[in-house]
C-alpha positions, 0 to 999 in steps of 0.5 A: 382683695375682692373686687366683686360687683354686687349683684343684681338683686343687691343693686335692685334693693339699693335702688328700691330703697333710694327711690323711696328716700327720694320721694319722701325727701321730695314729699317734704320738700313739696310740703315745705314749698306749700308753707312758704306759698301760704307764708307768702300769701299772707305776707310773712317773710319768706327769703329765710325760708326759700334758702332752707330749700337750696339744700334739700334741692341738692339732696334731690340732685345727688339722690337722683344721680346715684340713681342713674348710675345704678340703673346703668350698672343694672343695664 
């Protein structure tokens, strides 16, 4: 078998493209933080709401991190 790295520009376009999923993912999570504040203000229930971003939260944290390791690989 081949055990080829991928190349530079490969890794760079991996990157480029997993930035933007995490910033679109972090734009509807700063979206759906801004609906449950309103939700909380106006006193409707929220704690069904809240849960629904521990998941999203993750997403975040396993993109992030499989950004770092590719910006090591690139370094």
């Amino acid at each position: 078998m081949d055990d080829e790295k991928p190349s530079q520009e490969d890794l760079k376009s991996k990157l480029k493209i997993l930035t933007i999923i995490f910033y679109i993912i972090l734009l509807i999570w700063l979206v759906f933080i801004g609906f449950i504040v309103s939700k909380l203000i106006s006193g409707g229930e929220t704690t069904s709401l809240f849960i629904g971003t521990i998941p999203i939260v993750g997403i975040l944290i396993i993109l992030s991190q499989i950004k770092s390791k590719i910006k090591k690989e690139i370094n």
